[in-house]
C-alpha positions in Angstrom: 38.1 -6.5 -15.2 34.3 -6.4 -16.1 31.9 -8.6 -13.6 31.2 -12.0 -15.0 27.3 -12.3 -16.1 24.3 -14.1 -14.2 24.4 -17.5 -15.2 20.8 -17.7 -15.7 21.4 -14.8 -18.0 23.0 -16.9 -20.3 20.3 -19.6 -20.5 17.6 -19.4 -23.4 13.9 -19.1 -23.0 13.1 -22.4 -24.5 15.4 -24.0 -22.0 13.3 -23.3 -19.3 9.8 -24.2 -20.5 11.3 -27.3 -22.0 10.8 -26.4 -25.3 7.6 -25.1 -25.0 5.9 -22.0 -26.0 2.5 -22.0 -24.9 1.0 -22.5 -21.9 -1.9 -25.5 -21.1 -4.0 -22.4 -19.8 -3.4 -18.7 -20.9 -3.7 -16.7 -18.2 -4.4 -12.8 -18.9 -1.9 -10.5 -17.9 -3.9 -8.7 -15.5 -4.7 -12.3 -13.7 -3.3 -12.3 -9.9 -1.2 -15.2 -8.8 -1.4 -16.1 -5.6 0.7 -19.2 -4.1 -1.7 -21.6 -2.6 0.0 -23.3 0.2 3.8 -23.8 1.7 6.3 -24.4 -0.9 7.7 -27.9 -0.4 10.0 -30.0 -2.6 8.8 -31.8 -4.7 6.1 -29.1 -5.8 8.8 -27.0 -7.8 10.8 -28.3 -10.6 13.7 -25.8 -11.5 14.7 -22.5 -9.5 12.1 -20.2 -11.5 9.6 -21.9 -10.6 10.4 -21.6 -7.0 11.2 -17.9 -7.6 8.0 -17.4 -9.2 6.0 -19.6 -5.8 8.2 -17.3 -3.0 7.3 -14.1 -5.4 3.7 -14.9 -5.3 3.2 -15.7 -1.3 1.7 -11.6 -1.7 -0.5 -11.4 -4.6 0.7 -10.4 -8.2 -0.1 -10.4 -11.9 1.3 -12.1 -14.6 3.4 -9.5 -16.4 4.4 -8.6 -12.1 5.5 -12.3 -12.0 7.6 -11.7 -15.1 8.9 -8.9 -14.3 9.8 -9.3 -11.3 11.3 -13.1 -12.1 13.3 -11.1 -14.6 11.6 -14.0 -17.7 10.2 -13.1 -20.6 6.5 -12.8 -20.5 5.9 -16.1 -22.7 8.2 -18.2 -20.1 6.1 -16.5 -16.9 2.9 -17.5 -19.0 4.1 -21.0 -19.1 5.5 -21.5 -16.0 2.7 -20.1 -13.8 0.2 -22.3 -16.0 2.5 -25.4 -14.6 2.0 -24.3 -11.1 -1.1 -24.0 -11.6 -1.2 -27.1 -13.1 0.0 -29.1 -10.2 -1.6 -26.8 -7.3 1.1 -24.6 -6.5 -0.1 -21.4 -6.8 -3.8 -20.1 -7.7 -4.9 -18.2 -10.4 -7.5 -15.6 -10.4 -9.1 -14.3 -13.5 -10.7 -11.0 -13.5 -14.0 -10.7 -14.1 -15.5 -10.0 -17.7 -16.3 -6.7 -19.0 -18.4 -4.5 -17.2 -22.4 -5.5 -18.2 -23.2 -1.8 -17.7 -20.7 0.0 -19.4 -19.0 -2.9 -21.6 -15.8 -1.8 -20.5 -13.2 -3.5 -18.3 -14.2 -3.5 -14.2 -13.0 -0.1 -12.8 -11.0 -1.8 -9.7 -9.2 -3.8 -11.8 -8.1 -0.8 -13.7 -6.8 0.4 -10.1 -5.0 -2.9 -9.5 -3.4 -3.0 -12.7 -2.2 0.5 -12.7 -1.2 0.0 -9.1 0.6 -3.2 -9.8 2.5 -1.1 -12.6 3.8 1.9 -10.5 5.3 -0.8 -7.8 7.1 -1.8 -10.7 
């Protein structure tokens, strides 16, 4: 007898973005999400988005956060731009290019490639 699949294996993208596909703010992949204060009800509408607020109480990066959540990247994009939205969790952008070099900041490279080997 083979195990029965995770029921939130069986429910679409779409479903849980409502329908939609692109998020108010597009947040870079490399941009660390960090939950801003004790999640309460009320704060979180649907059991992502409280997966994605208890994943972030330690710092992590978008494609992290989707990885981790076990969402497609587009869904993670749109769901951490909703708790965002509403104060949940806080984004930080990295920094632009590096004025000297014109390439990206070298401790972000670090982070990233950090943030990919935990994976």
């Amino acid at each position: 007898m083979s195990e029965p699949e995770d029921p939130l294996s069986l429910v679409r993208p779409y479903a849980l973005t409502g329908g939609r596909t692109r998020p108010s703010t597009a947040y870079p992949l490399e941009a660390l999400v960090h939950t801003d204060r004790h999640v309460l009800e009320g704060h979180v509408r649907s059991p992502e988005e409280r997966a994605i607020a208890e994943l972030c109480r330690e710092s992590r990066s978008v494609a992290e956060v989707a990885a981790l959540a076990q969402v497609p990247l587009g869904v993670a994009r749109v769901l951490v731009s909703d708790l965002a939205d509403r104060g949940v969790v806080r984004v930080h952008e990295p920094a632009g290019p590096d004025s000297v070099s014109g390439g990206p900041d070298e401790s972000l490279l670090h982070r990233v490639l950090r943030g990919l080997r935990n994976l």
